[in-house]
C-alpha positions as CSV (number, residue, x, y, z in Angstrom):
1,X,28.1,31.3,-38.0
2,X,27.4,30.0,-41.4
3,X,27.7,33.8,-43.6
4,X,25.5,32.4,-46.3
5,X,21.8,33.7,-46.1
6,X,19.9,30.3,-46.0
7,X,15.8,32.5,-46.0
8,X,15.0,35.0,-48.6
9,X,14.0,38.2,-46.3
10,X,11.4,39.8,-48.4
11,X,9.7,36.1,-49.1
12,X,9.4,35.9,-45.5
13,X,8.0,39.3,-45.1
14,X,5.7,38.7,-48.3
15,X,4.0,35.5,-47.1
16,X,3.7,36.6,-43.5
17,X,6.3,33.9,-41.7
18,X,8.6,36.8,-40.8
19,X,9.0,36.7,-36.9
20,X,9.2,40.4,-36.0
21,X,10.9,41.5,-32.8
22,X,11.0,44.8,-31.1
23,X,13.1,45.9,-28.5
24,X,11.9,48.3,-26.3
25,X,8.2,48.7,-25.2
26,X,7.8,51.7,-24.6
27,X,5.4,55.0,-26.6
28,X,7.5,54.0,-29.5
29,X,7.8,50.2,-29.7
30,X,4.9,49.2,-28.0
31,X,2.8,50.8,-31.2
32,X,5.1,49.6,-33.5
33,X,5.0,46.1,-32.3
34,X,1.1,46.0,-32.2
35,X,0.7,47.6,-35.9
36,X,3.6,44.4,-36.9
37,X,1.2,41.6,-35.2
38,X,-2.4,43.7,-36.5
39,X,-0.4,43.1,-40.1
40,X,-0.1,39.2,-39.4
41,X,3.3,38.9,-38.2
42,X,4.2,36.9,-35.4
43,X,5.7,39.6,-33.2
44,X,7.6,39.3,-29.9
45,X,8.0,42.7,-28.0
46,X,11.5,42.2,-25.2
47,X,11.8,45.0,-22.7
48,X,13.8,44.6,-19.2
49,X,11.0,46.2,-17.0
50,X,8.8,42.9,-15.8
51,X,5.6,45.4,-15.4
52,X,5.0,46.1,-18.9
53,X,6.5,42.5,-19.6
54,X,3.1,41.3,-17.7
55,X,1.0,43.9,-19.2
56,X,1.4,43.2,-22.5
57,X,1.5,39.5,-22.0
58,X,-1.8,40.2,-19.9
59,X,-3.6,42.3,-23.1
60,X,-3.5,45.5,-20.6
61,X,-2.2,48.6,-22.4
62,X,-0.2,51.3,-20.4
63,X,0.4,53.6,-23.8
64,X,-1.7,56.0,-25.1
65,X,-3.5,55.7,-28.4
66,X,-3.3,51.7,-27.6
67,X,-6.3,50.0,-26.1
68,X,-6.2,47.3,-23.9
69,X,-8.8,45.9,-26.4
70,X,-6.9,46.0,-28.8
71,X,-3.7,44.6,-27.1
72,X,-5.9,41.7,-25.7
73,X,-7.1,40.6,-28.9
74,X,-2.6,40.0,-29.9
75,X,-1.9,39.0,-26.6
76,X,-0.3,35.8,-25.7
77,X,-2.8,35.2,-23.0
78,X,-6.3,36.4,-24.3
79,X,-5.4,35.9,-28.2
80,X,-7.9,33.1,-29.5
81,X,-6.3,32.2,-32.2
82,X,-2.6,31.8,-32.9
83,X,-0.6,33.7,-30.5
84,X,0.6,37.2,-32.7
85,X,2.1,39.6,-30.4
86,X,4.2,38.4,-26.9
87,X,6.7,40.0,-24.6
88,X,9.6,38.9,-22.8
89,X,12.8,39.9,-20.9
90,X,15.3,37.1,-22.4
91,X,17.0,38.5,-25.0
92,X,17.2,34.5,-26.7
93,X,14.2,34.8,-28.5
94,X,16.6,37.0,-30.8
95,X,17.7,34.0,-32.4
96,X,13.8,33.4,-33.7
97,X,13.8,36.7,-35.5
98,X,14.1,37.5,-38.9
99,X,13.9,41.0,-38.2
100,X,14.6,43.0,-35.2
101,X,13.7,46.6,-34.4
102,X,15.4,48.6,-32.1
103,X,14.1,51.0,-30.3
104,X,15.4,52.0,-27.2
105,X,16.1,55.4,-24.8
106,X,18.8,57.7,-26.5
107,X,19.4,60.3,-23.7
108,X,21.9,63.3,-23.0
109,X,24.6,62.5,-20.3
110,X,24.7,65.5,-17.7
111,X,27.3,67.0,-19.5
112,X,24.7,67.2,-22.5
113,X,26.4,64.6,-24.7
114,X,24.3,61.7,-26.4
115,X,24.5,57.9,-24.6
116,X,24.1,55.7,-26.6
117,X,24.5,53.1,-24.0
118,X,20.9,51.3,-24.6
119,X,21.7,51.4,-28.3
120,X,25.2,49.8,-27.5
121,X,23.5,47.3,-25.3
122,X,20.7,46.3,-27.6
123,X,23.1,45.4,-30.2
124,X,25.3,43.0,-28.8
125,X,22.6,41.2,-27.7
126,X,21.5,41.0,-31.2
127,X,25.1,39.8,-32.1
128,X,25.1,37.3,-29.6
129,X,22.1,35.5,-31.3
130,X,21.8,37.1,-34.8
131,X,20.7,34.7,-37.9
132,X,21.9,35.0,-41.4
133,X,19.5,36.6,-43.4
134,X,18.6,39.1,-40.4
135,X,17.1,42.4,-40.8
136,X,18.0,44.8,-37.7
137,X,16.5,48.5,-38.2
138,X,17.2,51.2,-35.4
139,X,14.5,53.7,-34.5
140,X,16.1,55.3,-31.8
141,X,16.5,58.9,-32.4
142,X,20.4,59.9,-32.8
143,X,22.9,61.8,-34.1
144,X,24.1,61.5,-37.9
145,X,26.6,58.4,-38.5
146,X,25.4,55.9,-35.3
147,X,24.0,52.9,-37.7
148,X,27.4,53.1,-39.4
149,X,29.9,53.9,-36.9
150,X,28.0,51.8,-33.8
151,X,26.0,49.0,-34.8
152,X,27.4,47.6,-38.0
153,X,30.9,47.3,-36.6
154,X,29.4,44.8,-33.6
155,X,26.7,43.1,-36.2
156,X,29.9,42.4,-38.7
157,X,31.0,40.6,-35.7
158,X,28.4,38.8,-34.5
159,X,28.8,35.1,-34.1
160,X,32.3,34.7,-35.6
161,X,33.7,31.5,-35.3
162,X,37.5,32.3,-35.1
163,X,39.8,35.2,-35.0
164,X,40.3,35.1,-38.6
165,X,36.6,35.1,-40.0
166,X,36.1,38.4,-42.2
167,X,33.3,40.4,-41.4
168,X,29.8,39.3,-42.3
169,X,28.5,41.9,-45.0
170,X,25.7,44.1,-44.8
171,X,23.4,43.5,-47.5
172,X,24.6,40.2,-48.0
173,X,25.1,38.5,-45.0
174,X,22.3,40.8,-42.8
175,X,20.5,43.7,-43.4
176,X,20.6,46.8,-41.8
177,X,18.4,50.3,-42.2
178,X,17.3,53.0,-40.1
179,X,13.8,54.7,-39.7
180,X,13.2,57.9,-37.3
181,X,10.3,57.1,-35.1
182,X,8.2,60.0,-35.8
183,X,5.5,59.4,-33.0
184,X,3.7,62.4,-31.2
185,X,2.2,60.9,-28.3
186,X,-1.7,61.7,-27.3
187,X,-2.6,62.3,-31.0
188,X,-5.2,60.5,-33.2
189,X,-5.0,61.7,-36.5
190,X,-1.6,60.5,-36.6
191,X,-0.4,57.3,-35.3
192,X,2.4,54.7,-36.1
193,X,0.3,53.4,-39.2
194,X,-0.6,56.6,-41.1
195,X,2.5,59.1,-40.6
196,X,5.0,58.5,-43.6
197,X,8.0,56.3,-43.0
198,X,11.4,57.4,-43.7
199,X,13.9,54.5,-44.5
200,X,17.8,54.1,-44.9
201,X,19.1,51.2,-45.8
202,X,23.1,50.8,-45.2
203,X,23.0,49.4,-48.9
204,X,19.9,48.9,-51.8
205,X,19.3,45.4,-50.7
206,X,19.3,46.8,-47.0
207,X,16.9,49.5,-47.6
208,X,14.4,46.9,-49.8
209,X,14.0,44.6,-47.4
210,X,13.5,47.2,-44.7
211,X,11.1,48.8,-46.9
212,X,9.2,45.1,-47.8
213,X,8.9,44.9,-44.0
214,X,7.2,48.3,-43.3
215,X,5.2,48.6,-46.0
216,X,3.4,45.0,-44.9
217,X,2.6,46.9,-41.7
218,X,2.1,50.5,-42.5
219,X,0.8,53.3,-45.0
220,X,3.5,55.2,-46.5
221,X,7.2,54.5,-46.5
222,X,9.8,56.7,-47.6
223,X,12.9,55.5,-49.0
224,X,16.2,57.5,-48.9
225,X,19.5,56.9,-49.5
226,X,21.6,55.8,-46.3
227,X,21.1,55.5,-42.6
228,X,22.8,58.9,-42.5
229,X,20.1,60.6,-44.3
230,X,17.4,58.8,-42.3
231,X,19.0,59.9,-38.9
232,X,19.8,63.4,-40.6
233,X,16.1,63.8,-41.7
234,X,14.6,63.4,-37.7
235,X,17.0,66.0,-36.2
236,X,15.6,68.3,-38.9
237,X,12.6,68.2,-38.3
238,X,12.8,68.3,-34.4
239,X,15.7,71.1,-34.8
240,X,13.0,73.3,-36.9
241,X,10.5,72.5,-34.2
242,X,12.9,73.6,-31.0
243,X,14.3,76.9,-33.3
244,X,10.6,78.3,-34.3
245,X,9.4,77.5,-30.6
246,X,12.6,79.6,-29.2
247,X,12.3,82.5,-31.9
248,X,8.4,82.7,-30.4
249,X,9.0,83.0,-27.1
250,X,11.8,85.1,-27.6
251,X,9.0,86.9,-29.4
252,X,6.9,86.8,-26.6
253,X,9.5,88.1,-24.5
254,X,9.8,91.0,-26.6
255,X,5.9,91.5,-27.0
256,X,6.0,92.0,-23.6
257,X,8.8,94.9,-23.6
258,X,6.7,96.6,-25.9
259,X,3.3,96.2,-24.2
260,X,2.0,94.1,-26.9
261,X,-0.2,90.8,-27.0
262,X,2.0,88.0,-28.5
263,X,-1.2,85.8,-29.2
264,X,-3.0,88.6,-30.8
265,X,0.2,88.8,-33.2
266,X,0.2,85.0,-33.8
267,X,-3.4,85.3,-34.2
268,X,-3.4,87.7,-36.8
269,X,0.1,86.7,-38.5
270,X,-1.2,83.0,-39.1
271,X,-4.0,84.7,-41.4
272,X,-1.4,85.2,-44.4
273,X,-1.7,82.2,-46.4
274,X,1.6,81.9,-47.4
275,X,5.2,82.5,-45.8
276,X,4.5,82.0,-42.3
277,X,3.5,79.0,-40.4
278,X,2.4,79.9,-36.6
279,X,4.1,78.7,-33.7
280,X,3.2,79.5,-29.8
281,X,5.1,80.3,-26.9
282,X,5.2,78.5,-23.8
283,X,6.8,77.7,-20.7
284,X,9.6,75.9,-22.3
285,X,10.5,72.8,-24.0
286,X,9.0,69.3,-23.2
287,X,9.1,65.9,-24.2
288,X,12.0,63.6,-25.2
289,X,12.4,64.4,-28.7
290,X,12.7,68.5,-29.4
291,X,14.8,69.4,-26.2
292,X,17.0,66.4,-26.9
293,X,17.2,66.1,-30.7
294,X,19.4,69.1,-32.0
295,X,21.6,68.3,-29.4
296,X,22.7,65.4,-31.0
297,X,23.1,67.5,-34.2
298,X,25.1,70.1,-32.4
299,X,27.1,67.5,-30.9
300,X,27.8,65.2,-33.8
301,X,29.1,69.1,-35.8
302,X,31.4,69.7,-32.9
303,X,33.4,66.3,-33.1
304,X,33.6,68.1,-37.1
305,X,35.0,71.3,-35.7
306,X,31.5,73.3,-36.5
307,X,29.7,75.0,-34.4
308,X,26.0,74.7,-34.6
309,X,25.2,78.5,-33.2
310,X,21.5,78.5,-33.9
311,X,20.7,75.5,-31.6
312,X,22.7,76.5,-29.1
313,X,20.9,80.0,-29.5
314,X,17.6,77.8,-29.7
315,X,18.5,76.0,-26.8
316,X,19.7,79.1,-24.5
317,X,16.2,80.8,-25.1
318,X,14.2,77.7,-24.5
319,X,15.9,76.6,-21.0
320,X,15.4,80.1,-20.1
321,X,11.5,80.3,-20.0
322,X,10.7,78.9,-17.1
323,X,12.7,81.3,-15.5
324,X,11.2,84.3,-17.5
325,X,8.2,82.7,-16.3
326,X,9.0,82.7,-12.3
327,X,9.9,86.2,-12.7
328,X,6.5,86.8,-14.2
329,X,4.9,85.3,-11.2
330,X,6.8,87.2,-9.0
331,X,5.8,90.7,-10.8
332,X,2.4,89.6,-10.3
333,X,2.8,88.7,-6.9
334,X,4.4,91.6,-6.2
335,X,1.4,93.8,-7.9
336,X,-0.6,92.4,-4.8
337,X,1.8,93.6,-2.5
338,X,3.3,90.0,-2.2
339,X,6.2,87.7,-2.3
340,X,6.9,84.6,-4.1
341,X,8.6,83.6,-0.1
342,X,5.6,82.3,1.5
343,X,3.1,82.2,-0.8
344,X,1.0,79.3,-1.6
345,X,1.1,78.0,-5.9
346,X,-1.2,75.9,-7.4
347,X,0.4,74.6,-10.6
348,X,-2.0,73.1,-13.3
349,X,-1.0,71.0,-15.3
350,X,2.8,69.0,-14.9
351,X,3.1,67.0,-18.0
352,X,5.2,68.8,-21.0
353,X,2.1,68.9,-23.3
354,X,-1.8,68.8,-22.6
355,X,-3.5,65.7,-22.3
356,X,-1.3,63.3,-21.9
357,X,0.7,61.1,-18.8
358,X,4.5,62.0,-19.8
359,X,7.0,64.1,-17.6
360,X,9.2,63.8,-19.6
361,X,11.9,66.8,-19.7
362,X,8.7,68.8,-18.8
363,X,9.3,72.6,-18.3
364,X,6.9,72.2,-15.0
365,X,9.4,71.0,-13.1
366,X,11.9,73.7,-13.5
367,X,9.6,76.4,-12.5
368,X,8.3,74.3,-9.5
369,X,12.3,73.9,-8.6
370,X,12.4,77.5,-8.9
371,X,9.5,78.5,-6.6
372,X,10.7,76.1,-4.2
373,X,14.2,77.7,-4.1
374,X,12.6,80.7,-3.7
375,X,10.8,79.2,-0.8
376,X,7.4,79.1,-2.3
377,X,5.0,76.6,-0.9
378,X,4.4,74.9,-4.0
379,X,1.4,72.3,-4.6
380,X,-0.2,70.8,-8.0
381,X,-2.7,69.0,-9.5
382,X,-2.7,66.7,-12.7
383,X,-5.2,64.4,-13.8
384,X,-2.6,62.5,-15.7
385,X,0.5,62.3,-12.8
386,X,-0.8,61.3,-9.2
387,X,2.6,62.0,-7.8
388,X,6.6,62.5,-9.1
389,X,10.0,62.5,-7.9
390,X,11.5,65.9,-7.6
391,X,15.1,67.2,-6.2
392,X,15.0,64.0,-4.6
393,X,11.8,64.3,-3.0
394,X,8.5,63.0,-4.0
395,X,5.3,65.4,-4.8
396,X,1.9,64.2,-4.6
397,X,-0.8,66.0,-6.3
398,X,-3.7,67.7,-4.7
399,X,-7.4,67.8,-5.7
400,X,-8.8,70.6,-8.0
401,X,-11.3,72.1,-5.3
402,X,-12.8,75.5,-5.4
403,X,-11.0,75.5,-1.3
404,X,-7.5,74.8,-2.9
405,X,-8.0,77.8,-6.3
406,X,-9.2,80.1,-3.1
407,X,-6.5,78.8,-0.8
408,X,-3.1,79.7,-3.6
409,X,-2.0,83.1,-4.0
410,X,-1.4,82.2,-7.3
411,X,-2.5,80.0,-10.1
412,X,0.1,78.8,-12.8
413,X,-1.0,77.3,-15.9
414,X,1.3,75.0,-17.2
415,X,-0.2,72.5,-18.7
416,X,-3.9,73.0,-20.9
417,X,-5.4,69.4,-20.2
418,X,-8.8,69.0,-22.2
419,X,-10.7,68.4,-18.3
420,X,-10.3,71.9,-16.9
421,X,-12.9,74.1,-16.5
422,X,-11.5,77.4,-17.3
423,X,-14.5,79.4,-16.7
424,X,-14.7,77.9,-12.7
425,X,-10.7,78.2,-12.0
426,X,-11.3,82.1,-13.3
427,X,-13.8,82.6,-10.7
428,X,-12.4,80.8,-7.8
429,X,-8.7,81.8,-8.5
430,X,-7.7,85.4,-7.3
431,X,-4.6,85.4,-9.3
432,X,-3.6,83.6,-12.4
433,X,-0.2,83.0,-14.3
434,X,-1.3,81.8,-18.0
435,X,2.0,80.3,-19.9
436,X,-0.4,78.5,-22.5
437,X,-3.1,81.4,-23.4
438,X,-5.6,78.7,-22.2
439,X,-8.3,81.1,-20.8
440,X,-8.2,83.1,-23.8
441,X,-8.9,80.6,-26.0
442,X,-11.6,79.6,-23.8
443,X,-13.1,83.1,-24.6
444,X,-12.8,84.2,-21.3
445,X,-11.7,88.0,-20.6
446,X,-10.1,88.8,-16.4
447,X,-8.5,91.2,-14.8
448,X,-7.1,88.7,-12.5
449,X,-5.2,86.3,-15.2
450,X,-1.6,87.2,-16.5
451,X,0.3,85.8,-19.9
452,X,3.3,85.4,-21.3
């Protein structure tokens, strides 16, 4: 591999003939990869599952907040001019990029340790096939040091003809930065084009070209100093998110020692206009990003002999809700002179957050695992989720009939999707457990519901 750069980067970017390339289609590329074609880039989207291969390919959107419209107008297939956005599973079309943009799963093992075996993967197949002049930005959320310590090590090796070729140079030979996805799927006001862009670039030439390439695609983007910062700056966020979420329904728990309403609190706290920002409790934490994030924070400090108490703290009262919440359901049950052994559940609502079609670390399945242990005959119904997996079985979800809110000896609210009725599920239902206040804030006032 010739380490000279033979294309000028930001030229590229700045007349449009910058082939873009994102790896990984899913809620975070996918959007990505549409706003880089809608910008006039030629973009090519590689992901190893075939199906959303042949959707996008087909201009048939499976993410949220991306129409099938809109894809179709990209599309290699329905596109009437020049083709602008395409997908693929062979990682060759790599060697067409001039900029590549990772963004890939970034899970905890079992034993609650990051794998960053999809970022490891990603990047030697971009050091297989890697031009000069390359830009390669990683989006996946991670812990402080990966762009350093992970992919420039493989990408200072890519291509080297010989065992005694020195390392290509970042900067000079490739570029690489780092940007925190910051999307919060199901939400309009802020997508992948309007919510400010925070940028690391490994060195100044590094950061500019990453920063040419986003800002010819997107709103705001906001330069900081190194990768470090830019992976730093996401687990902040996401860490203040998952400790003000624990400290409120550690709240709630209290509320309820004292025989107080935590959402009349909240309500009336979130009236000072300065000094307090209002969070709500729930039945756990959900999604990929704020169960996940801090622990790669808390991990990352342990490997530096410090221990990160307040996640861990954070964490401890978070994975315990859904067990504070069972035991709620049993009180109630009990009220009614039953058992949680026997009784029928209807579970509303199975995705982490309201409204949209993600299971992901969702705190509904824990408390349906817990009924179940306590040999409750559990059923649910979502809009969103048809059926799941769950300890090894699968779960298929019932319809929302006035027979099956008469027919469960208890109602649990887990999930507040926009399409419920509130007012109909009171009156058909003869009990109901309430994680998300949803039928307060529908205004309605029963006996027969019970909150947090």
């Amino acid at each position: 591999m010739t380490t000279s750069i033979k294309k000028d980067i930001k030229e590229l970017i700045e007349c449009l003939e910058a082939t873009v390339s994102v790896i990984g289609l899913g809620y975070v590329g996918l959007p990505l990869a549409v706003a880089f074609a809608e910008a006039g880039f030629r973009t090519i989207g590689i992901d190893l599952d075939s199906s959303k291969v042949d959707a996008v390919n087909s201009g048939e959107s499976y993410i949220q907040g991306i129409s099938s419209e809109r894809l179709a107008k990209l599309s290699s297939t329905k596109a009437k001019e020049a083709e602008l956005l395409s997908a693929t599973s062979d990682f060759d079309v790599l060697s067409q990029a001039d900029a590549v943009i990772v963004c890939v799963p970034t899970p905890l093992s079992k034993t609650r340790d990051p794998d960053v075996s999809y970022i490891v993967s990603a990047t030697d197949e971009i050091a297989k096939r890697m031009q000069p002049g390359t830009l390669v930005v990683l989006e996946s959320t991670t812990y402080p040091g990966t762009t350093e310590e992970i992919i420039l090590p493989r990408l200072q090796t890519a291509n080297r003809n010989g065992k005694n070729s020195k390392p290509l140079r970042a900067g000079e030979d490739f570029y690489l930065a780092f940007s925190p996805e910051r999307i919060d799927p199901g939400r309009t006001d802020w997508t992948v084009w309007n919510t400010p862009k925070v940028m690391g670039g490994l060195t100044t030439k590094c950061r500019d070209a990453a920063v040419a390439l986003y800002s010819s695609a997107l709103e705001t983007v906001v330069p900081v100093s190194s990768p470090r910062v830019a992976e730093t700056v996401k687990l902040l966020e996401n860490t203040f998110r998952a400790a003000n979420i624990a400290l409120v329904n550690e709240f709630a728990i209290m509320c309820d020692y004292l025989g107080v309403d935590v959402w009349e609190v909240i309500d009336a706290a979130k009236t000072k206009p300065f000094g307090y920002m209002p969070f709500y409790p729930g039945p756990g934490l959900g999604g990929h990003c704020i169960p996940i994030d801090p622990q790669y924070l808390a991990w990352k400090l342990k490997t530096l002999n410090y221990n990160a108490r307040f996640i861990q703290l954070a964490e401890e009262i978070n994975i315990g809700m859904p067990k504070y919440v069972v035991d709620k359901i049993a009180d109630a049950l009990n009220s009614q002179r039953k058992s949680v052994k026997g009784s029928r559940i209807l579970v509303l609502g199975v995705s982490y957050k309201p409204n949209v079609p993600d299971l992901r670390e969702s705190p509904a399945l824990d408390i349906i695992h817990l009924l179940r242990e306590k040999e409750a005959d559990v059923v649910y119904n979502d809009p969103y989720i048809p059926s799941f997996e769950i300890d090894e079985h699968s779960m298929e979800g019932i319809d929302l009939t006035s027979e099956a809110l008469r027919e469960a000896d208890c109602v649990v609210i887990t999930a507040n999707h926009s399409s419920y009725d509130w007012d109909w599920i009171v009156k058909e239902s003869s009990l109901i457990m309430d994680t998300r206040n949803a039928i307060a804030q529908a205004g309605i006032v029963s006996d027969s519901v019970v909150g947090l």
